[in-house]
N, C-alpha and C positions, 0 to 999 in steps of 0.2 A: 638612733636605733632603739635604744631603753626606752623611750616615748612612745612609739609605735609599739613596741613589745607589750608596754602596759596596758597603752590603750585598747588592745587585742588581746589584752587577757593574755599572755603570752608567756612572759617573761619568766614565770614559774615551771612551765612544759619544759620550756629545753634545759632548765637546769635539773631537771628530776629522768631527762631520758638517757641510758648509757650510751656512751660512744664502744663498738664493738669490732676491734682490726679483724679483719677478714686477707687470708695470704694471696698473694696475686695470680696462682696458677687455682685455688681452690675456687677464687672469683668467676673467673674462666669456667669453671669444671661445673659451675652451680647454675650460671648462666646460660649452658648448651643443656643440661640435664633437665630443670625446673621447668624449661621452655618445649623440651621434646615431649613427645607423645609414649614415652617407653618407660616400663616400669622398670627392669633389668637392663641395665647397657654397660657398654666400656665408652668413657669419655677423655681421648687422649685431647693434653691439651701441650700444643708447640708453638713456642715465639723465641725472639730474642732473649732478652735475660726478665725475669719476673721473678723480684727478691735471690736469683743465682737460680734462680731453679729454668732451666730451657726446656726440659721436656718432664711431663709428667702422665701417666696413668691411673685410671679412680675406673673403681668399680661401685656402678651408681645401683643401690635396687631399693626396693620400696622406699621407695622417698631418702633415703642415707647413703653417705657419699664415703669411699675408703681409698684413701691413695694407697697402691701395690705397688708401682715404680717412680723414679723420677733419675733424670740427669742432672747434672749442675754445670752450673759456668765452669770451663768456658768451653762444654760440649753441646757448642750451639747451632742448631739448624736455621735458626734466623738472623743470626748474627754471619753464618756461612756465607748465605743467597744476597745478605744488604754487601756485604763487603765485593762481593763477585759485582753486583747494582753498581757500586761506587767505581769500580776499577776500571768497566766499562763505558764511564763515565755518565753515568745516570745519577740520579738524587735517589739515596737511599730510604726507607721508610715509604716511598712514594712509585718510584718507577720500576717495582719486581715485576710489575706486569708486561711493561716493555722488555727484561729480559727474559721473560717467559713467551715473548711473541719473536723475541728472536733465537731462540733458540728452536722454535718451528721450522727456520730457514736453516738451521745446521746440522755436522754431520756430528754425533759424541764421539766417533773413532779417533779421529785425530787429537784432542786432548785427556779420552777418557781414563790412560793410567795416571797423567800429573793431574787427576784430581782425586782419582781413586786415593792417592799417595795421601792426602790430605786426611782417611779414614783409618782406624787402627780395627782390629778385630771387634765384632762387638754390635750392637746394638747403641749406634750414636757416640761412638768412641772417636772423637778428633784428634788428629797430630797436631793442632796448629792452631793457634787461638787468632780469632777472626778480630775478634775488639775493635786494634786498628789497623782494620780492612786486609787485603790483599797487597803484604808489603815485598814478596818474594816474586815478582813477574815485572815484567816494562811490555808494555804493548804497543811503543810508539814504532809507526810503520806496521801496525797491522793493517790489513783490507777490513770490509764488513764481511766479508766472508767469513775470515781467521774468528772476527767476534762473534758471528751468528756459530761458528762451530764451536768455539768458548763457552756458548752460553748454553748449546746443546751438551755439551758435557756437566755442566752445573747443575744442569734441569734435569737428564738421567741420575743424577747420584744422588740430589734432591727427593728424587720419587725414591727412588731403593732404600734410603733412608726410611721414608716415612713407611714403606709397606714393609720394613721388616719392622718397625715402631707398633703400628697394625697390626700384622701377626703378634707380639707379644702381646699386647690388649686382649688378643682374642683367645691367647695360651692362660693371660693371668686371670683373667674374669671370666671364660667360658660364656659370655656372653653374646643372643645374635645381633643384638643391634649394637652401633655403632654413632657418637656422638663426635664430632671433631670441634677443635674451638683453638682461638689465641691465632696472632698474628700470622702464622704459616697456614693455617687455615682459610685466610685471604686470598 
């Protein structure tokens, strides 16, 4: 590699350039801002865990970025939904989509307080650390029915989450537009 470096005149570039750590949600948050069309926005950004931080809020305007909230592990909305993925017997990271197609097919009523139970007062406040998955339920002998209405309760409390995440965005940054980014934004 030094041989090619030299020969390319190289070798001196990348020892004189800095290397600059950039945080995982602010990566996200630079990403959906730099690329949009808006000069003033809220750019919330949600996934599983990025550096402990799950949920974060930045108020982007002329070109400068300012985090106003954030959550930390283990008040995670993606770690929620992959653990619910798993329990249902889906591959997590991969198949949210299949539980968000089943839960098209269900009803939220039937398990919507034991998940509610899962939420404490609050703006993304969990009982229950998702990490490793959904250890408090057995599902064996459910129908796909019992699961399509599982997954409709998931997927309601999912959205509630995020549109009361949303409304704070738009309490803390007064701004009209709206950037979303990071894995729950998938």
């Amino acid at each position: 590699i030094r041989d090619v470096e030299r020969s390319r005149g190289l070798g001196d570039v990348y020892k004189r350039q800095p290397i600059t750590y950039t945080p995982h949600h602010a990566s996200h948050a630079a990403a959906g801002y730099y690329t949009s069309p808006f000069n003033h926005c809220a750019v919330v950004v949600l996934d599983a865990i990025g550096e402990f931080e799950c949920a974060t809020i930045w108020e982007a305007k002329h070109g400068e970025m300012k985090k106003v909230w954030s959550a930390k592990y283990p008040h995670s909305l993606g770690l929620y939904y992959s653990a619910f993925t798993k329990m249902l017997g889906l591959t997590p990271i991969r198949d949210e989509y299949v539980l968000q197609q089943m839960a098209e097919q269900g009803d939220p009523t039937r398990f919507r307080r034991d998940i509610g139970n899962y939420f404490g007062a609050g703006d993304l406040h969990l009982e229950y650390n998702f990490h490793r998955g959904v250890q408090n339920w057995d599902i064996g002998g459910w129908t796909v029915q019992d699961q399509c209405n599982l997954a409709a309760a998931v997927q309601e409390r999912f959205e509630i989450q995020i549109a009361r995440i949303m409304y704070r965005a738009k309490q803390l940054t007064n701004a009209d537009c709206l950037v979303y980014m990071g894995g729950c934004a998938m």
